[in-house]
N, C-alpha and C positions, 0 to 999 in steps of 0.2 A: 703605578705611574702618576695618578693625580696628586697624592700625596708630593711627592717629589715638583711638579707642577705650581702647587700651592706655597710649598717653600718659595722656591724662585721668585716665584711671585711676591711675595711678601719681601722678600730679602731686597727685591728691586726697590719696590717701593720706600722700604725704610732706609737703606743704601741711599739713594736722592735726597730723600730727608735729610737723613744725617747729613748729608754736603749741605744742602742749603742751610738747615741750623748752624753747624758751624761757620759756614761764612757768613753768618749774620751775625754770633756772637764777636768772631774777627772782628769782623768791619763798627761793632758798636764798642767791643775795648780792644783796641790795640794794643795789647801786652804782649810781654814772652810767654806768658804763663799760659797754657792751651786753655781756658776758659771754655772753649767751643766742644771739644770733647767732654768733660766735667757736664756740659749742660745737657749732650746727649745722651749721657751715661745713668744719669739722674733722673729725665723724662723715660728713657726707656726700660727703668729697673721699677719708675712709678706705675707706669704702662703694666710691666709685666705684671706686678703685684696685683693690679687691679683685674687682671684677664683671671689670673690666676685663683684667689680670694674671694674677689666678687662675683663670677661667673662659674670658674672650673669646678671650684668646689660646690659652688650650688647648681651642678648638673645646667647649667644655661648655656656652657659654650660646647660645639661638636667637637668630636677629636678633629675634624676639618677645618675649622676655625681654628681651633688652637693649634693646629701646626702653620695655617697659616697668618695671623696674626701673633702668634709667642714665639715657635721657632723663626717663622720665617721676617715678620715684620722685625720683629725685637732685635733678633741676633742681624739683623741687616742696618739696624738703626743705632743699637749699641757698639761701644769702636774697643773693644778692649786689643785686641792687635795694637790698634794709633796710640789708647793708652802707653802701652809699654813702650813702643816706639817713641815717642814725645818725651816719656821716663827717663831712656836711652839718654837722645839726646840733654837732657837737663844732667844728666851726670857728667857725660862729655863735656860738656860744657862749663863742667865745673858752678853749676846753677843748683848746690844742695841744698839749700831751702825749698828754694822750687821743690826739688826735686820732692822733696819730703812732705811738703804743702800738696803738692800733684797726687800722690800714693796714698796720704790720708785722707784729702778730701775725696778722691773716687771710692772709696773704700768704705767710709764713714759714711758719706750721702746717699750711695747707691744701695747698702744695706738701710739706711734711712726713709728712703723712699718705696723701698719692699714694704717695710713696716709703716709705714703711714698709710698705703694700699690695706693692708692689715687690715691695721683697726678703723679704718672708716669703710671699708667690707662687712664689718662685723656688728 
């Protein structure tokens, strides 16, 4: 049951993050383009990389930590849902640049940011 506990936990936490990061990316570019997801997506896959890489593997983080900090912070502060959703709407929208600017840069940064976790772990 704590385990379960510690997720929520985290997920809340990183859940509010995410909202206020996003609305702070908003409110400083004002574009169509979700910026504000992109910038969560990217701290939260650098995040994981480094729980993961610089801790997990050198035995430093408990499995309680890291359910509550990787599953639960990460996956509550990371938005891949809004991703696709925001995706959605750029096609509807008939916004295919975007659209394709959107799916590469989450794609390309957030694997990027795994690996920059990486090698500055290592």
């Amino acid at each position: 049951m704590i385990k379960y506990l510690l997720v929520m936990l985290g997920a809340g936490v990183g859940g509010g993050l995410r909202f206020y990061v996003s609305d702070m990316m908003h409110k400083l570019f004002p574009v169509y383009f979700p910026v504000g997801t992109l910038t969560v997506n990217f701290i939260g896959s650098l995040i994981l990389g480094f729980l993961i890489f610089g801790l997990d593997e050198k035995n430093i983080l408990s499995s309680d930590m890291k359910l509550l900090l990787g599953v639960g912070f990460c996956g509550g502060f990371t938005t891949f849902s809004t991703f696709s959703l925001e995706t959605l709407y750029l096609i509807r929208d008939a916004e295919f640049l975007y659209t394709g600017l959107n799916v590469a840069a989450n794609v390309i940064l957030t694997i990027t940011a795994v690996y920059i976790s990486y090698i500055l772990t290592k």
